[in-house]
Chimera marker file (.cmm) of the C-alpha trace (Angstrom):
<marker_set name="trace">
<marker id="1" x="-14.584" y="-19.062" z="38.466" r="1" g="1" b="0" radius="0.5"/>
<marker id="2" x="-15.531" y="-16.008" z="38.964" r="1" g="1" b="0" radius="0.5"/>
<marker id="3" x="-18.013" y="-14.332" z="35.812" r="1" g="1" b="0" radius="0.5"/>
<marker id="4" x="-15.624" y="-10.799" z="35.725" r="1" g="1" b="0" radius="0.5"/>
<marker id="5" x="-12.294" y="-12.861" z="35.643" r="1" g="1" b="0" radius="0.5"/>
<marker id="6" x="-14.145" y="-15.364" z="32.213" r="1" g="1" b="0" radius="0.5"/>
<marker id="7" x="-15.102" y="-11.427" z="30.754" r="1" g="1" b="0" radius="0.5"/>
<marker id="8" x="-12.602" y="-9.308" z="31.513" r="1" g="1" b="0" radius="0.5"/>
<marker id="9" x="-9.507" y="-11.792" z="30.723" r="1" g="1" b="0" radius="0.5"/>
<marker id="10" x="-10.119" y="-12.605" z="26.901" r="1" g="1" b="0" radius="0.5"/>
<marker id="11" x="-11.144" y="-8.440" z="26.346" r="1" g="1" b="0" radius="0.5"/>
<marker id="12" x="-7.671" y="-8.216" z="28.071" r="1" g="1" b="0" radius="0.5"/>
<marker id="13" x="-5.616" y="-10.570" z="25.681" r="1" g="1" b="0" radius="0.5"/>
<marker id="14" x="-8.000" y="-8.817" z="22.443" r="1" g="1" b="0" radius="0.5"/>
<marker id="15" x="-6.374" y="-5.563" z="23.555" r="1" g="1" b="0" radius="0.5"/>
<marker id="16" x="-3.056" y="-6.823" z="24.164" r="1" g="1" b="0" radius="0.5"/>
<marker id="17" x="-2.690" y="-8.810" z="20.689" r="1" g="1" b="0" radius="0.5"/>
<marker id="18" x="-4.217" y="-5.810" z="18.824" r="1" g="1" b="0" radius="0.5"/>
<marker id="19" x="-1.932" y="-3.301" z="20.135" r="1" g="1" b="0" radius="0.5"/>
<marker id="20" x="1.207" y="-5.637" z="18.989" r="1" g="1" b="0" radius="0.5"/>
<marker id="21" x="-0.377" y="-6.466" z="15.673" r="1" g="1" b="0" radius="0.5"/>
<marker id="22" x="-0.367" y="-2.560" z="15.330" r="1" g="1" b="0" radius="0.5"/>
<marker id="23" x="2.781" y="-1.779" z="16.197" r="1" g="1" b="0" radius="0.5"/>
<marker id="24" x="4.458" y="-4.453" z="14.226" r="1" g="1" b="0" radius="0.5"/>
<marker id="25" x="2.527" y="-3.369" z="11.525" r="1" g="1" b="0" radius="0.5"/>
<marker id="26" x="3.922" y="0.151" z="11.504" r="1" g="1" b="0" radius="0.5"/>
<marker id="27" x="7.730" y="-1.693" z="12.494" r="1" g="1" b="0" radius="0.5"/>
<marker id="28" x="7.532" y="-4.022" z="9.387" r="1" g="1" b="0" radius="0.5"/>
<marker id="29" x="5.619" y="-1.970" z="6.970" r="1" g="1" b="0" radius="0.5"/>
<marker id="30" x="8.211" y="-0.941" z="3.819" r="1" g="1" b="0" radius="0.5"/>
<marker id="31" x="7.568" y="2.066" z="2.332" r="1" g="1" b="0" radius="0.5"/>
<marker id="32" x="7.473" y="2.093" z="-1.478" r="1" g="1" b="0" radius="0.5"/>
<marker id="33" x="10.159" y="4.711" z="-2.582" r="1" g="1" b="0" radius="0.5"/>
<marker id="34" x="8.031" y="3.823" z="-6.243" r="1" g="1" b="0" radius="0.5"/>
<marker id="35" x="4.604" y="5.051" z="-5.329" r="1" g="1" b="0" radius="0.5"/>
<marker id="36" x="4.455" y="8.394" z="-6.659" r="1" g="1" b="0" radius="0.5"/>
<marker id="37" x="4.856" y="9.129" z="-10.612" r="1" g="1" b="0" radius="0.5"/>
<marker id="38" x="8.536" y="8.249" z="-10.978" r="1" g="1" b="0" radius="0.5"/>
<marker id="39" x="10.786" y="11.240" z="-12.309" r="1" g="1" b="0" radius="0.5"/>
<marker id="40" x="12.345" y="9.232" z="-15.460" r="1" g="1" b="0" radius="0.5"/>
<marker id="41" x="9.961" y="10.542" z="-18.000" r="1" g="1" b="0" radius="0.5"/>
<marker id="42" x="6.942" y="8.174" z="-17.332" r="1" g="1" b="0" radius="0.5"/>
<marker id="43" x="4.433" y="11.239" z="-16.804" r="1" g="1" b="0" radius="0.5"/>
<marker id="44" x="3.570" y="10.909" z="-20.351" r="1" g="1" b="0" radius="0.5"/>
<marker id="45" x="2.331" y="7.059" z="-19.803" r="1" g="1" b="0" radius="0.5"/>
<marker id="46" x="-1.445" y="5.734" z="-18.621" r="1" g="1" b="0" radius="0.5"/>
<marker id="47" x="-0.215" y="2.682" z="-17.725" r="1" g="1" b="0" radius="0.5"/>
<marker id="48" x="3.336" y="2.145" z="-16.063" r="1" g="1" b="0" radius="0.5"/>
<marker id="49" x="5.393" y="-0.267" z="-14.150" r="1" g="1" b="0" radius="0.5"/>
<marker id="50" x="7.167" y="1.324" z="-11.139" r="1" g="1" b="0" radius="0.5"/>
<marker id="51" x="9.621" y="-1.964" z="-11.060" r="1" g="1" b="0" radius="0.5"/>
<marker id="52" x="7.310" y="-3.728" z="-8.976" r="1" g="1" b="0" radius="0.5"/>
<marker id="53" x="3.912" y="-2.995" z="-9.080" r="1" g="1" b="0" radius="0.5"/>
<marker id="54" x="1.933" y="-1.728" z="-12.374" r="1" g="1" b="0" radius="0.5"/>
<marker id="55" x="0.242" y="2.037" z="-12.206" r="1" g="1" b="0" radius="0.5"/>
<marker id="56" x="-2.722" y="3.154" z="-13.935" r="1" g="1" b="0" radius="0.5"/>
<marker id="57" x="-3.746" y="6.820" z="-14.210" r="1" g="1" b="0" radius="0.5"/>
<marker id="58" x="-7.440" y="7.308" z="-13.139" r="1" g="1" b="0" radius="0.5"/>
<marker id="59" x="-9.896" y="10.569" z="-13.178" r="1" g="1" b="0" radius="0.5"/>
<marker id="60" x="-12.243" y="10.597" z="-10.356" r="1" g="1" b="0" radius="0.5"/>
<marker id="61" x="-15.789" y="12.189" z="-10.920" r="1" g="1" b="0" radius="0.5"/>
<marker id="62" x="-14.736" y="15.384" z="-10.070" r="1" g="1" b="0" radius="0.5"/>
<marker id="63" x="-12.633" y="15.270" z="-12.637" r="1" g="1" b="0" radius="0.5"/>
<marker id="64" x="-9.813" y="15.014" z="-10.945" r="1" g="1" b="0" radius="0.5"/>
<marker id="65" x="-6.668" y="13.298" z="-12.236" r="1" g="1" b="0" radius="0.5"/>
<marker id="66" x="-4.732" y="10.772" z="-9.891" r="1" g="1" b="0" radius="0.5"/>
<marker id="67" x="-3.118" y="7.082" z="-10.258" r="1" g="1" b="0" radius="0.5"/>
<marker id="68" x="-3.754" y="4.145" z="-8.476" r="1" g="1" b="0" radius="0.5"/>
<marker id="69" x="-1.027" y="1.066" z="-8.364" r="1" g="1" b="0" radius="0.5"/>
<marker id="70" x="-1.097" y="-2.446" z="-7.394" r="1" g="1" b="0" radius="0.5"/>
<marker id="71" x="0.035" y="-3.415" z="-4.035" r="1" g="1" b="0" radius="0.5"/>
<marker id="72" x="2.492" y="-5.919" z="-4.448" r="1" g="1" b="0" radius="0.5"/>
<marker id="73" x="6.113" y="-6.039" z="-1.925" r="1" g="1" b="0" radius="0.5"/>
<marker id="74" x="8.896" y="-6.923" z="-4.038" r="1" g="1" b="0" radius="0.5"/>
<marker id="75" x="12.133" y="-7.076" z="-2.121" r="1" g="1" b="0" radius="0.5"/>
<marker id="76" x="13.901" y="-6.264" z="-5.289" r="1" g="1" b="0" radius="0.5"/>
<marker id="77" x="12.740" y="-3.167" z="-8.022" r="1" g="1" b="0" radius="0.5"/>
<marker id="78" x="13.553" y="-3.891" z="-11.666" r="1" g="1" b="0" radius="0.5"/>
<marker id="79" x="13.562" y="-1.181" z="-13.499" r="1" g="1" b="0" radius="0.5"/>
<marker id="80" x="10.138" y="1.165" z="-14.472" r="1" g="1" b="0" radius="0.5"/>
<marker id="81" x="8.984" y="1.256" z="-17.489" r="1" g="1" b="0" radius="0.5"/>
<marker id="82" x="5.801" y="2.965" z="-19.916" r="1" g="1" b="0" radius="0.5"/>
<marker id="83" x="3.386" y="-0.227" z="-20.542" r="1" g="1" b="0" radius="0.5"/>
<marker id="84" x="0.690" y="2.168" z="-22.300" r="1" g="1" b="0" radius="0.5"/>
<marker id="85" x="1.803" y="5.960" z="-23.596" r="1" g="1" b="0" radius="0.5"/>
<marker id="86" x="-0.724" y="9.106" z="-23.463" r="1" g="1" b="0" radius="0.5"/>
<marker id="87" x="-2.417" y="8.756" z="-26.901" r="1" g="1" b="0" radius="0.5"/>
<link id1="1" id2="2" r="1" g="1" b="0" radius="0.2"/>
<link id1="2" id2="3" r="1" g="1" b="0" radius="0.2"/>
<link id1="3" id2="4" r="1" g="1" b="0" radius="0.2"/>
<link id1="4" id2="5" r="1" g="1" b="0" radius="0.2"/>
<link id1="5" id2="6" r="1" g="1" b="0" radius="0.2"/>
<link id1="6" id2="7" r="1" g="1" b="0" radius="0.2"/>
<link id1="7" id2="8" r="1" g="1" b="0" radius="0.2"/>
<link id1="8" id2="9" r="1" g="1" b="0" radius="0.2"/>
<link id1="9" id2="10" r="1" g="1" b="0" radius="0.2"/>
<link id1="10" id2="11" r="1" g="1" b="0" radius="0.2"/>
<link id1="11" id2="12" r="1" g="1" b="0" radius="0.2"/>
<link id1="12" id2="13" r="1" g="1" b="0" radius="0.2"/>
<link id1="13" id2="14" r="1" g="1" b="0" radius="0.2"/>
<link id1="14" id2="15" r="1" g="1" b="0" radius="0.2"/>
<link id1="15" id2="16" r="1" g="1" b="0" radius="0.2"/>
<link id1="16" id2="17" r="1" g="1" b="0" radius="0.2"/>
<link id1="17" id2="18" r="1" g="1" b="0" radius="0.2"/>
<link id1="18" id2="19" r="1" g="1" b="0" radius="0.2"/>
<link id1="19" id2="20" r="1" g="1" b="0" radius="0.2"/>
<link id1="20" id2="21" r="1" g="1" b="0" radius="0.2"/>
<link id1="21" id2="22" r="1" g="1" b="0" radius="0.2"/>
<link id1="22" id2="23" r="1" g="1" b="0" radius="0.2"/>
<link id1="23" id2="24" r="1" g="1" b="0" radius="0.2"/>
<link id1="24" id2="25" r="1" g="1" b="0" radius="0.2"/>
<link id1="25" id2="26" r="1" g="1" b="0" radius="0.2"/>
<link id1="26" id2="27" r="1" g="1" b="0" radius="0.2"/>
<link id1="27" id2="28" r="1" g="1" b="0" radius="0.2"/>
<link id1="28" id2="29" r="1" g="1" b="0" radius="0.2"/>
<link id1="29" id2="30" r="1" g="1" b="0" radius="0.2"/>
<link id1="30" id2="31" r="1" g="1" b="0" radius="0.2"/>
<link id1="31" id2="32" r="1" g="1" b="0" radius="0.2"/>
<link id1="32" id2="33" r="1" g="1" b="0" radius="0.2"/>
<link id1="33" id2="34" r="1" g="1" b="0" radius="0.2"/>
<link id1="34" id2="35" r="1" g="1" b="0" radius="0.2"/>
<link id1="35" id2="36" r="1" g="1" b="0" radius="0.2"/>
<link id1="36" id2="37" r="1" g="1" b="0" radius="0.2"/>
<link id1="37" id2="38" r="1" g="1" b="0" radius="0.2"/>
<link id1="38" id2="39" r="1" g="1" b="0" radius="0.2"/>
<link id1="39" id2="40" r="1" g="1" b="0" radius="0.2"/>
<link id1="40" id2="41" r="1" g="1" b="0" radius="0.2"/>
<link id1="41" id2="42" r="1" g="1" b="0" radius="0.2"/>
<link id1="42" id2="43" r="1" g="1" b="0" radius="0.2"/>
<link id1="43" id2="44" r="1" g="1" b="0" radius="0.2"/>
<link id1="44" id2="45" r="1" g="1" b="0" radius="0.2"/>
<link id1="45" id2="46" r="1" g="1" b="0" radius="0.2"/>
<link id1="46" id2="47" r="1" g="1" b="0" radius="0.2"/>
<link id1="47" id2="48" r="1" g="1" b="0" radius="0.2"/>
<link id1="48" id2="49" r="1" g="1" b="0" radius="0.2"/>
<link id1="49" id2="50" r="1" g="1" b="0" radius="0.2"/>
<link id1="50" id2="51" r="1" g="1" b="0" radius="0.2"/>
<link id1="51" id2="52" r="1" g="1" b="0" radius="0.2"/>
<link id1="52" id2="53" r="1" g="1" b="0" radius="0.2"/>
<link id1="53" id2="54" r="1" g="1" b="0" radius="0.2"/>
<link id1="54" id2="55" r="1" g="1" b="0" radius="0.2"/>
<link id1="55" id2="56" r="1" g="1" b="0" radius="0.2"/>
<link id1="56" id2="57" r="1" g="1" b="0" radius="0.2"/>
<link id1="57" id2="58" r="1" g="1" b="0" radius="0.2"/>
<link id1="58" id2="59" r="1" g="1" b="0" radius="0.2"/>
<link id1="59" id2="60" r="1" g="1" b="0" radius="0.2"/>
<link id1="60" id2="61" r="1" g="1" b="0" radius="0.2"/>
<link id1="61" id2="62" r="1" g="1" b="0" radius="0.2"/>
<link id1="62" id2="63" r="1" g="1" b="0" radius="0.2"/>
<link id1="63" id2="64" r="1" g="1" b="0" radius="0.2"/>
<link id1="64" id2="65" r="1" g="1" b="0" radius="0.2"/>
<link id1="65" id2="66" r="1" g="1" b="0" radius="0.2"/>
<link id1="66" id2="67" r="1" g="1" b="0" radius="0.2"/>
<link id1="67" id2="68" r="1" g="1" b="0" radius="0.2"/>
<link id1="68" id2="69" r="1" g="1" b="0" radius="0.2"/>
<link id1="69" id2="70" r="1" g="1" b="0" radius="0.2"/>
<link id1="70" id2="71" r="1" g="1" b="0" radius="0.2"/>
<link id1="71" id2="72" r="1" g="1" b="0" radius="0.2"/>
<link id1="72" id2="73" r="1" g="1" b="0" radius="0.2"/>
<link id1="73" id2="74" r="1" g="1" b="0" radius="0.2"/>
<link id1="74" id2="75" r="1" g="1" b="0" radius="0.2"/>
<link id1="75" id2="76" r="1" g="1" b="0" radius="0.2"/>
<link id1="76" id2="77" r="1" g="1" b="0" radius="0.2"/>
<link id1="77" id2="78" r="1" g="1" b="0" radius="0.2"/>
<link id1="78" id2="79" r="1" g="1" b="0" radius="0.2"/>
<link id1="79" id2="80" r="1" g="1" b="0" radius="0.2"/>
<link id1="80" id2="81" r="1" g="1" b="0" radius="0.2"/>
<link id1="81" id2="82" r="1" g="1" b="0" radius="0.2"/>
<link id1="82" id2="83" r="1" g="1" b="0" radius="0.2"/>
<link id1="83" id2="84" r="1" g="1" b="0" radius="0.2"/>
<link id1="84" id2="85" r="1" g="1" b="0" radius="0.2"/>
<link id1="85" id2="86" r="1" g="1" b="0" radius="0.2"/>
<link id1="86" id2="87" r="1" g="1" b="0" radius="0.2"/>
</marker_set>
């Protein structure tokens, strides 16, 4: 067999199975309609659950306020609710 054909073949099947895997990726992703401080009064909370994953409000070292949130996919959202109010 010829030493290009043993090379190039499996760098052409990598390519091939990562540009799927990509696509699909974007296809099948969900978007969490959750993931931003929910509008039901809940801006007054350090540590909420958007009815699936559980938020926590973070300040970065500039001082800078933001949130972070679990990743979890729920096919399903219960409903959000404070876990931890601003003192």
């Amino acid at each position: 067999m010829n030493l290009k054909k043993i090379i190039i073949f499996p760098v052409i099947i990598f390519l091939i199975l990562f540009t799927v895997g990509m696509l699909l990726s974007n296809v099948i992703q969900i978007e969490n309609p959750k993931s931003t401080l929910p509008d039901i009064g809940l801006q007054s909370c350090l540590v909420w659950y958007d009815g699936c994953n559980t938020c926590t409000i973070m300040t970065n070292p500039d001082g800078i306020e933001d949130f972070a949130c679990t990743k979890m996919a729920c096919s399903e959202y219960e409903k959000p609710m404070c876990l931890e109010p601003t003192p």
